[in-house]
C-alpha positions as a Python dict, from the first residue, in 0.01 Angstrom:
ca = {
    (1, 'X'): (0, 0, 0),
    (2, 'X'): (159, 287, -99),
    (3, 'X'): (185, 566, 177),
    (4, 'X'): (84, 991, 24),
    (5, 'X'): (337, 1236, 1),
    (6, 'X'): (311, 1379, 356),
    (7, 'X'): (571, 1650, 545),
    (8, 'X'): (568, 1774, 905),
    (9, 'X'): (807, 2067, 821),
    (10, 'X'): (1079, 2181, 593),
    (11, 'X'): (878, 2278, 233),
    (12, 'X'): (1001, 1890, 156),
    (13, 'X'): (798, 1564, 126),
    (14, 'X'): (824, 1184, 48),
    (15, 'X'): (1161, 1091, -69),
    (16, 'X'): (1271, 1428, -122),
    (17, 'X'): (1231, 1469, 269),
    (18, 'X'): (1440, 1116, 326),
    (19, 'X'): (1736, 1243, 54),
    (20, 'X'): (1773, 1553, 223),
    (21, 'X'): (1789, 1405, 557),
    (22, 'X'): (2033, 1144, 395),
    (23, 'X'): (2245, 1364, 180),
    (24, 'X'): (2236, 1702, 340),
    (25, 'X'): (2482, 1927, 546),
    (26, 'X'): (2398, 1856, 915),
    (27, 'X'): (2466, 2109, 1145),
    (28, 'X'): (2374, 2106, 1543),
    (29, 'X'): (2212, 2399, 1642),
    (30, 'X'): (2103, 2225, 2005),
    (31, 'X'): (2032, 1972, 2231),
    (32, 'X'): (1683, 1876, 2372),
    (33, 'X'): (1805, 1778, 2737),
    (34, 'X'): (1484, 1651, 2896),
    (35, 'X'): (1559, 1328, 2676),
    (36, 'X'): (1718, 1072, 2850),
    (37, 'X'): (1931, 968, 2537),
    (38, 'X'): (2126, 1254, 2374),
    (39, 'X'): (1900, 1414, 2116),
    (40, 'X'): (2018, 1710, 1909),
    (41, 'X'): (1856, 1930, 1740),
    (42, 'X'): (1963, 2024, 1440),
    (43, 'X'): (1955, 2188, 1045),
    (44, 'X'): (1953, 1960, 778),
    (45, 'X'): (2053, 2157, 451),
    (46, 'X'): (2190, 2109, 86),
    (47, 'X'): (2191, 2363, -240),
    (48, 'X'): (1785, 2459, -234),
    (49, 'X'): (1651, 2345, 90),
    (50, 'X'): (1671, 2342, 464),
    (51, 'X'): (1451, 2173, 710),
    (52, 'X'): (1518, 2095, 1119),
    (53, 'X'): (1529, 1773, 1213),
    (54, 'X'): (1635, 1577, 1539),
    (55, 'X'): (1967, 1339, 1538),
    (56, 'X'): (1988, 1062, 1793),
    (57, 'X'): (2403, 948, 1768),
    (58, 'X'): (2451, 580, 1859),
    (59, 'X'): (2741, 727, 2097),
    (60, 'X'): (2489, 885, 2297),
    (61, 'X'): (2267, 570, 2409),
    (62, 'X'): (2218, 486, 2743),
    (63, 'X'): (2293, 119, 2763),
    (64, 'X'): (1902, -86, 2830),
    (65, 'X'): (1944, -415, 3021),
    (66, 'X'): (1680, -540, 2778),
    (67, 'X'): (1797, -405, 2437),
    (68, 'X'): (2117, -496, 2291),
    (69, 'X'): (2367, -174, 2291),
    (70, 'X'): (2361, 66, 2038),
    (71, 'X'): (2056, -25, 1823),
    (72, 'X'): (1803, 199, 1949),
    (73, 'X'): (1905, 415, 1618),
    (74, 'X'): (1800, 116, 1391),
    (75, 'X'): (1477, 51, 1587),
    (76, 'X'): (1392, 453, 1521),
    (77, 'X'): (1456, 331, 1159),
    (78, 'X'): (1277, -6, 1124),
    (79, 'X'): (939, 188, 1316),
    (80, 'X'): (1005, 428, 1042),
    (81, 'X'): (1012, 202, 776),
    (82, 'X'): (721, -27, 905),
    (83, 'X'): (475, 286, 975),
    (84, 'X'): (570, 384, 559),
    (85, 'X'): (447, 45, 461),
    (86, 'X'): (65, 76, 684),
    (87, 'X'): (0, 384, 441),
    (88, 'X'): (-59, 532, 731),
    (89, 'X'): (234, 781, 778),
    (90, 'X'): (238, 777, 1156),
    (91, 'X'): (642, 804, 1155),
    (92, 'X'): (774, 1096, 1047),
    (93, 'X'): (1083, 998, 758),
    (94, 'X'): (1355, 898, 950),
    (95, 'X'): (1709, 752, 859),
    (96, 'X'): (2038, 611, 965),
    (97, 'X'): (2342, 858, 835),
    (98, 'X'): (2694, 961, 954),
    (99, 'X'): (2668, 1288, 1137),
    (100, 'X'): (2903, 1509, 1350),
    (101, 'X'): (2910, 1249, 1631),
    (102, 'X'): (2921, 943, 1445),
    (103, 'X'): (2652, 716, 1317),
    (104, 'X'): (2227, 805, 1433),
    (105, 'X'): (1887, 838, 1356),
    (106, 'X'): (1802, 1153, 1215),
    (107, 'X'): (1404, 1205, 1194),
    (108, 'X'): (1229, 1545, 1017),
    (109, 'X'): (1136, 1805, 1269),
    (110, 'X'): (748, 1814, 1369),
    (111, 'X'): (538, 2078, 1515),
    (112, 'X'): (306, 1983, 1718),
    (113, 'X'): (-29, 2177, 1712),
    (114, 'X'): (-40, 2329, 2105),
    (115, 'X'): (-445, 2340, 2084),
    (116, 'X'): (-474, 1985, 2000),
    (117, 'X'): (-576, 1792, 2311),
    (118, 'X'): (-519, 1402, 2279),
    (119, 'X'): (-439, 1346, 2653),
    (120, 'X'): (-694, 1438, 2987),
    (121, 'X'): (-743, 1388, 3369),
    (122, 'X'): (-1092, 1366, 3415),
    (123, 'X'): (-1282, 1343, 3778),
    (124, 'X'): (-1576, 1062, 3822),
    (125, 'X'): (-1568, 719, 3682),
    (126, 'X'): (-1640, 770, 3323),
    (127, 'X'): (-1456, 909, 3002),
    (128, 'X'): (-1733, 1120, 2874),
    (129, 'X'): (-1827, 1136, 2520),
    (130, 'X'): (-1535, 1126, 2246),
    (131, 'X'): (-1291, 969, 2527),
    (132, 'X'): (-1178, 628, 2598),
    (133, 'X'): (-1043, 564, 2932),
    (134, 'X'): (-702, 429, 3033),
    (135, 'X'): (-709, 357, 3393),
    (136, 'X'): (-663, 602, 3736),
    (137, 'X'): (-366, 815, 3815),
    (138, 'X'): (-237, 956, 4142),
    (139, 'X'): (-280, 1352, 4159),
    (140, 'X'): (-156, 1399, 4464),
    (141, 'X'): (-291, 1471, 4827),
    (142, 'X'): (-457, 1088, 4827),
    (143, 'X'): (-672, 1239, 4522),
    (144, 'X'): (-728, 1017, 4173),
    (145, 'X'): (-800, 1109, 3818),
    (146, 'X'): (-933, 923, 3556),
    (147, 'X'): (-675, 926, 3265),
    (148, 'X'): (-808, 933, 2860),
    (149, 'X'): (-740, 969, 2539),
    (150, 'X'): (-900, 1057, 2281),
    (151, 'X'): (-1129, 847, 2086),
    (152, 'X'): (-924, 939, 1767),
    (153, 'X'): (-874, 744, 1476),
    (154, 'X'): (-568, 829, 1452),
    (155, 'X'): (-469, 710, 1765),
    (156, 'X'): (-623, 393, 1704),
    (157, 'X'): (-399, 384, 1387),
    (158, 'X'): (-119, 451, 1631),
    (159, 'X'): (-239, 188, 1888),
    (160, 'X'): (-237, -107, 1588),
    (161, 'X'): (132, -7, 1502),
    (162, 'X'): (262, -10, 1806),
    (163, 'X'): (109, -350, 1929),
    (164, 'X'): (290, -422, 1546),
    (165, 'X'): (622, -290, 1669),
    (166, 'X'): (595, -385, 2016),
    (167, 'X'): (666, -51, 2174),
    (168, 'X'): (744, -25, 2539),
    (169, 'X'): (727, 344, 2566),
    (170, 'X'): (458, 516, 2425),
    (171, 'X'): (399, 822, 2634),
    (172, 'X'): (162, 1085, 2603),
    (173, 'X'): (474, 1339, 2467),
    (174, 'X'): (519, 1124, 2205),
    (175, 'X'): (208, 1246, 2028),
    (176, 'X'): (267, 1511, 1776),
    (177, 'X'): (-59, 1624, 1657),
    (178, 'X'): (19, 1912, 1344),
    (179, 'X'): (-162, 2174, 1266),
    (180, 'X'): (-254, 2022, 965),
    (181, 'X'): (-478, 1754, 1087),
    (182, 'X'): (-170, 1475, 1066),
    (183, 'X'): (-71, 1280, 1385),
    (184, 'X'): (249, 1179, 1410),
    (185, 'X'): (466, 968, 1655),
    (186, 'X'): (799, 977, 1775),
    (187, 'X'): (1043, 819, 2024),
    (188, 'X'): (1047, 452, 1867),
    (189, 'X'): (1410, 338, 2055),
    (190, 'X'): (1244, 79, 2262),
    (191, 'X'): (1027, -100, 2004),
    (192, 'X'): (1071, -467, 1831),
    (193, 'X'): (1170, -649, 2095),
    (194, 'X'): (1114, -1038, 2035),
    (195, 'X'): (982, -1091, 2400),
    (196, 'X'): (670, -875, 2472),
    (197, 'X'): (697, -545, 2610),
    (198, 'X'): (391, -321, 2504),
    (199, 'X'): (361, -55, 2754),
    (200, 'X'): (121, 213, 2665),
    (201, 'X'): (-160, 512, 2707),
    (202, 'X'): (-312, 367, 2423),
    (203, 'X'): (-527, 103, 2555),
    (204, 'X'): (-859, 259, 2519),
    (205, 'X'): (-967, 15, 2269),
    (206, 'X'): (-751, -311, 2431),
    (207, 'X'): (-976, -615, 2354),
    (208, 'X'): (-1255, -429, 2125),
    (209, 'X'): (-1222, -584, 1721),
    (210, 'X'): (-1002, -434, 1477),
    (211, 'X'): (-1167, -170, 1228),
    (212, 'X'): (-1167, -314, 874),
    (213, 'X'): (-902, -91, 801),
    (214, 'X'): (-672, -221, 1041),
    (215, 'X'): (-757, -594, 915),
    (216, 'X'): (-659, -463, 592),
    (217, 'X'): (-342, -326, 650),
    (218, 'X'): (-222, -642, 871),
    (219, 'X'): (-330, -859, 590),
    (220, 'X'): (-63, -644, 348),
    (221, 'X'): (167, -628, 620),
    (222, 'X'): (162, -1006, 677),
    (223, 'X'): (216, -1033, 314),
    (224, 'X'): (471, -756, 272),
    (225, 'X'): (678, -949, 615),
    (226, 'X'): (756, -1296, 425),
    (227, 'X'): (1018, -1420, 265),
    (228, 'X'): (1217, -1136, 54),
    (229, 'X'): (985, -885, 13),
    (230, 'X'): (1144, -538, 43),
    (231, 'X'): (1004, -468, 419),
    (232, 'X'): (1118, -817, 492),
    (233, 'X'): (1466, -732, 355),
    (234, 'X'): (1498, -412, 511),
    (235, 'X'): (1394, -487, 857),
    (236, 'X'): (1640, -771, 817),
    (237, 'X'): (1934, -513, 799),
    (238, 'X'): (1764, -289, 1096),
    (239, 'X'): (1699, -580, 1343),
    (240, 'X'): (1778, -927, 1454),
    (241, 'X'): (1643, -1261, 1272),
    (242, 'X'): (1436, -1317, 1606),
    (243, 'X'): (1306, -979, 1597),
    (244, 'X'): (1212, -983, 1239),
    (245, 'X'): (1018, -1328, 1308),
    (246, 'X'): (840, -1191, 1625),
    (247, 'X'): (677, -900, 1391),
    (248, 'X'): (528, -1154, 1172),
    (249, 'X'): (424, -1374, 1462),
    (250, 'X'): (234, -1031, 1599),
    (251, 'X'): (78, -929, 1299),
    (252, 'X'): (-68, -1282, 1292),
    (253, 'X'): (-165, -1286, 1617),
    (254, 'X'): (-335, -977, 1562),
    (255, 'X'): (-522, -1108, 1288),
    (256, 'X'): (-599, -1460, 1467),
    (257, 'X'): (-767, -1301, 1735),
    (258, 'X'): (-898, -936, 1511),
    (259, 'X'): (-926, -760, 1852),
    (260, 'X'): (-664, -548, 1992),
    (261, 'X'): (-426, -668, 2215),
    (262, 'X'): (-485, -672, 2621),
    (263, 'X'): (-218, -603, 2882),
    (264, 'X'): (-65, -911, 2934),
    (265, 'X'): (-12, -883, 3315),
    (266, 'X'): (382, -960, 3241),
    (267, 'X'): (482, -672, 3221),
    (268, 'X'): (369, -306, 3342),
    (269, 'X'): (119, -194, 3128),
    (270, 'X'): (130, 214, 3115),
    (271, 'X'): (476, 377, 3095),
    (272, 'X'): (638, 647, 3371),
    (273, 'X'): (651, 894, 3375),
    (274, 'X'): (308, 884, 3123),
    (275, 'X'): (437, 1196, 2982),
}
């Protein structure tokens, strides 16, 4: 399924966005240092264009007693390449170049629309109308809030992918709604493992069926995963031979059962800090 010529920021798009990300002059302009990995942020530039863009150097990983060291880069990559092949365009174009401290992930800039609410504490018991609930939170002072998202397409998009990748981190900052209607997703370090690991806000829908849509697009994923198709091949240079196998053996889970997935109880099921 081919994915539409989408761009977050820069006056770039489709593989015009990923050649100048590739090809062009990076320069670091600064470093985001709420991240607990070093992420820079940077200008991306050749003869006619310049965007921003974030690069995540290898070097700067924080080892993960879970991950091997100094893949998180080709994870950012792989979710990349797996979101371009749902049609969907939930990842904004990402890639794996040489920069100015070694080899990263560099991923186009997005700005996220500030009057876009995705994310809520609500009092009472319920979600309300166009809400889906995700369980209570602590506020503080022995007080609870209920804590929703928004019942968003989009998000439940997002929520298919990253029971596809396996991601144990998606937080609520990770949400980059733009101002022109798009939703994108970032932060995809901690994603493929081959044991499972899904730890999310997303679980508004957990156990309700899969839209038609989302049947669809596991069908051409399924078909798109086996034996040397061109996402096959290229999340076999991004990832392990065991991680490659567990995405097929999710996407056909996820069509066995055509419900989203649950919490499994193994593992915690909402990330901290949720933010």
């Amino acid at each position: 399924m081919p994915a539409p010529e989408r761009i977050p920021t820069g006056g770039v798009s489709g593989a015009d966005a990923l050649t100048l990300l590739a090809q062009g002059e990076l320069t670091v302009l600064g470093r985001v240092r709420e991240a607990s990995n070093a992420v820079l942020y940077c200008s991306v530039s050749d003869e006619e264009r310049t965007a921003h863009c974030v690069y995540k150097p290898v070097a700067g990983e924080r080892p993960l007693w879970d991950f091997p060291d100094g893949t998180l880069a080709q994870r950012e990559v792989a979710a990349y390449e797996l979101s371009e092949a749902t049609g969907w365009g939930l990842v904004p174009p990402t890639v794996l170049r040489d920069g100015p401290y070694g080899e990263g992930m560099v991923q186009l800039w997005v700005e996220a629309d500030p009057a876009a609410e995705l994310l809520a504490l609500v009092e009472g018991e319920e979600p309300g109308e166009g809400w889906r609930a995700v369980g209570f939170a602590d506020v503080g002072e022995g007080r609870t809030a209920l804590l929703v998202h928004a019942d968003d397409p989009r998000l439940r998009r997002l929520a298919v992918l990253d029971a596809v990748i396996n991601n144990g981190d998606r937080k609520g900052g990770h949400l980059l709604p733009a101002a022109d209607g798009t939703l994108y997703a970032i932060d995809h370090g901690v994603t493929f493992n081959a044991e499972d690991k899904l730890r999310t806000l997303l679980w508004g829908w957990a156990g309700e069926p899969l839209t038609d849509e989302a049947r669809g697009v596991l069908e051409s994923l399924a078909a798109n995963l086996g034996g040397k198709a061109p996402l096959a091949t290229r999340l076999a240079e991004l990832l392990t031979e065991a991680e490659t196998a567990a995405v097929r053996v999710r996407v056909a889970e996820l069509l066995a059962s055509g419900t989203h997935p649950v919490p499994s109880g193994r593992w915690p099921a909402i990330p901290w800090p949720p933010v």
